[in-house]
C-alpha positions as CSV (number, residue, x, y, z in Angstrom):
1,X,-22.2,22.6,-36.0
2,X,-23.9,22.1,-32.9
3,X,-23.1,18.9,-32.3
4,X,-18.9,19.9,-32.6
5,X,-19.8,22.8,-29.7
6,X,-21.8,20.4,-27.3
7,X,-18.8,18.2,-28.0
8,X,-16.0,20.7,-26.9
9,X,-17.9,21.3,-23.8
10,X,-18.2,17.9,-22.8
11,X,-14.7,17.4,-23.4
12,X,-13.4,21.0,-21.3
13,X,-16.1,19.5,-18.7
14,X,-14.8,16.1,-18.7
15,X,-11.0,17.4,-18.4
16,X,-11.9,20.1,-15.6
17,X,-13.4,16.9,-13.9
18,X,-10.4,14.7,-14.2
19,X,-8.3,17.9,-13.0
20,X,-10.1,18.9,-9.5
21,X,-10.5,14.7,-8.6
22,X,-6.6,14.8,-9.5
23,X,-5.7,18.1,-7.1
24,X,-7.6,16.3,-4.1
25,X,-6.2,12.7,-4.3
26,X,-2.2,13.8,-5.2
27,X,-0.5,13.9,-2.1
28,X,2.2,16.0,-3.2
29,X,-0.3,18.8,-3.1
30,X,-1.7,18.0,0.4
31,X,2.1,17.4,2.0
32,X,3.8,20.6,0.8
33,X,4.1,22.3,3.7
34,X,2.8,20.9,6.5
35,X,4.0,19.9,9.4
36,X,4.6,16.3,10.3
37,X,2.2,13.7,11.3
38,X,3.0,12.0,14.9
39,X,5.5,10.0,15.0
40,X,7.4,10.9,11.9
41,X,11.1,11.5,12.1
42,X,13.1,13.8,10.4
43,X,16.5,11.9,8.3
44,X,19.7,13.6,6.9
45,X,18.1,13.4,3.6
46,X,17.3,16.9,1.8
47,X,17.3,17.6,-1.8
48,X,17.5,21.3,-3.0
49,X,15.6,22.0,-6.1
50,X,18.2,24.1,-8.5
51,X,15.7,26.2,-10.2
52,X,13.4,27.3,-7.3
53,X,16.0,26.4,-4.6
54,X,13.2,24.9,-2.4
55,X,14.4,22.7,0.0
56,X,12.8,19.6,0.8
57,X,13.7,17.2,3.6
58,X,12.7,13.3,4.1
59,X,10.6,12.4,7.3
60,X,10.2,8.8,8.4
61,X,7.9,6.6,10.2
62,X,10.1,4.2,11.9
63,X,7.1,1.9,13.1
64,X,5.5,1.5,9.4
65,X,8.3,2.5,7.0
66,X,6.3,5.6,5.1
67,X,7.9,8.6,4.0
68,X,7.2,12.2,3.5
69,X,8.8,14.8,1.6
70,X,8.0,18.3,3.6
71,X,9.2,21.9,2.6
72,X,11.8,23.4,5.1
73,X,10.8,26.6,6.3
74,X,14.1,27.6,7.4
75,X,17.0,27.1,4.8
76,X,19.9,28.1,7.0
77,X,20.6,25.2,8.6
78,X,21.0,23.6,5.4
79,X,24.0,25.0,3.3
């Protein structure tokens, strides 16, 4: 019976592990937002989630090509 406890702890260890590596290399948790970095431009692209009715617009690097998806503060200009 030991053995079946030290194992669930390893495991809830091993999974908490995974988790908090996961939360600091995902982007979409470091981007939502944030301004934009230098450089960036904003497009005409938005999307509008239905359920939470955040509103999300593209920016663009024109020099490399990346993209970012950044949470408007302001939603009036939108609709």
């Amino acid at each position: 019976m030991k053995w079946f406890i030290y194992y669930l702890a390893f495991q809830l260890t091993l999974v908490l592990i995974f988790w908090v590596i996961s939360k600091r290399k995902d982007k979409r948790y470091n981007a939502a937002g944030s301004a934009p970095a230098e450089g960036f431009e904003p497009t005409q692209e938005v999307s509008i989630d239905p359920v939470t009715q955040v509103v999300t617009r593209v920016y663009v690097n024109p020099n490399t090509g990346e993209r970012k998806y950044i949470e408007e503060k302001n939603n009036e200009n939108i609709r």
